[in-house]
C-alpha positions in Angstrom: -6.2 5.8 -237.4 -5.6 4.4 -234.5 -7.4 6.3 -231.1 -5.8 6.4 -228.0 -7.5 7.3 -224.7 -6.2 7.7 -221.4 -9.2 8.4 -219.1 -9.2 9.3 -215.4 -10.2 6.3 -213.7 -10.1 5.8 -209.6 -7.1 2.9 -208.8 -9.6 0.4 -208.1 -10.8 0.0 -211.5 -11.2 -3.0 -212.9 -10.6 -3.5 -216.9 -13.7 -5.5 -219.0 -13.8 -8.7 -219.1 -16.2 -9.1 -222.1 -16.1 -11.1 -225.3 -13.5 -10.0 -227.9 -13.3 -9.7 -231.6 -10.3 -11.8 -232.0 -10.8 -15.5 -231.2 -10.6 -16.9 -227.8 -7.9 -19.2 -228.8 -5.6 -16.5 -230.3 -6.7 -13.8 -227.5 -4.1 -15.2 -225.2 -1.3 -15.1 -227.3 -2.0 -11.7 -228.4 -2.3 -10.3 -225.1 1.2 -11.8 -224.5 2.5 -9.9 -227.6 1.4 -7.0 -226.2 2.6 -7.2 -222.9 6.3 -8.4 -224.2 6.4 -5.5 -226.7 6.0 -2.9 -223.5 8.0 -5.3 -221.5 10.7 -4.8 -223.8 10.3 -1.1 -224.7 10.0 0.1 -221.2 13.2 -2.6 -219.9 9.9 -4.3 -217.4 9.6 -0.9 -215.3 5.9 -1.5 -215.6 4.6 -2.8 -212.8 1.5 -5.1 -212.5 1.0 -4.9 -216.1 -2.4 -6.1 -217.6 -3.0 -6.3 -221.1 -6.8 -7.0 -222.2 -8.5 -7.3 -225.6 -12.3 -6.4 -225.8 -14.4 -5.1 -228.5 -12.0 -4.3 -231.0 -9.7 -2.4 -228.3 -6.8 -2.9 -226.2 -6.7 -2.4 -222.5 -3.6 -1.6 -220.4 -2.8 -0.9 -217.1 -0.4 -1.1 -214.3 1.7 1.4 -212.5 5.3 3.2 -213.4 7.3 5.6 -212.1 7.5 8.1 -214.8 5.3 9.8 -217.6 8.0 8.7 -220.6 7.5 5.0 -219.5 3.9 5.3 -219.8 4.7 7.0 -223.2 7.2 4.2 -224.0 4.2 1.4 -223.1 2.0 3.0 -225.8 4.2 3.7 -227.9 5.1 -0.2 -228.0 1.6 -0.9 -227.8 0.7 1.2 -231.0 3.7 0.1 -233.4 2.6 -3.4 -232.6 -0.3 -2.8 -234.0 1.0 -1.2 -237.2 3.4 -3.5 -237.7 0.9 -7.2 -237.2 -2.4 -6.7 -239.3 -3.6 -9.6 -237.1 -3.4 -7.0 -234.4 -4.4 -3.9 -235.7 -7.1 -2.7 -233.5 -9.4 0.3 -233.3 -8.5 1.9 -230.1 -6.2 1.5 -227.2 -6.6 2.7 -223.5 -3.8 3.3 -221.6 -5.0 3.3 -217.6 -0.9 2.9 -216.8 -0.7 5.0 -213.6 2.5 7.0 -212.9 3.2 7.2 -209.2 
């Protein structure tokens, strides 16, 4: 079961930088799959998107103009991980702010 968290965080915050459970060589490319998948699903109307892998979890965060594109973002987020076992994660945060 996949958890998903969306906490209240101040603008300013920063996402982790620490070590990650998939391998530094792969973590790249995998943050790239995430961030095309909610490219894609939300037609790029997320801006300053950042997609970070730590500790078994993905990050996100940016800013959109709408509650159903941050819902679109995860959405993406989470049938990326069902559908590449390579990717399948333990939790995802979603810091997207709508504006």
């Amino acid at each position: 079961m996949i958890q998903v968290k969306t906490p209240e965080l101040p603008e300013t915050t920063r996402l982790p930088t620490s070590a990650s459970s998939v391998p530094a060589s792969s973590n790249g490319l995998a943050e790239g799959k995430f961030e095309r998948a909610i490219r894609r699903a939300t037609s790029d109307k997320v801006r300053e998107l950042q997609v970070k892998i730590v500790d078994d979890g993905v990050f996100v965060s940016g800013r959109c103009g709408s509650f159903y594109c941050k819902q679109q973002a995860q959405q993406a987020a989470i049938a990326l991980m069902k559908a590449d076992p390579r990717l399948a994660f333990d939790s995802l945060v979603n810091r997207i702010d709508v504006w």
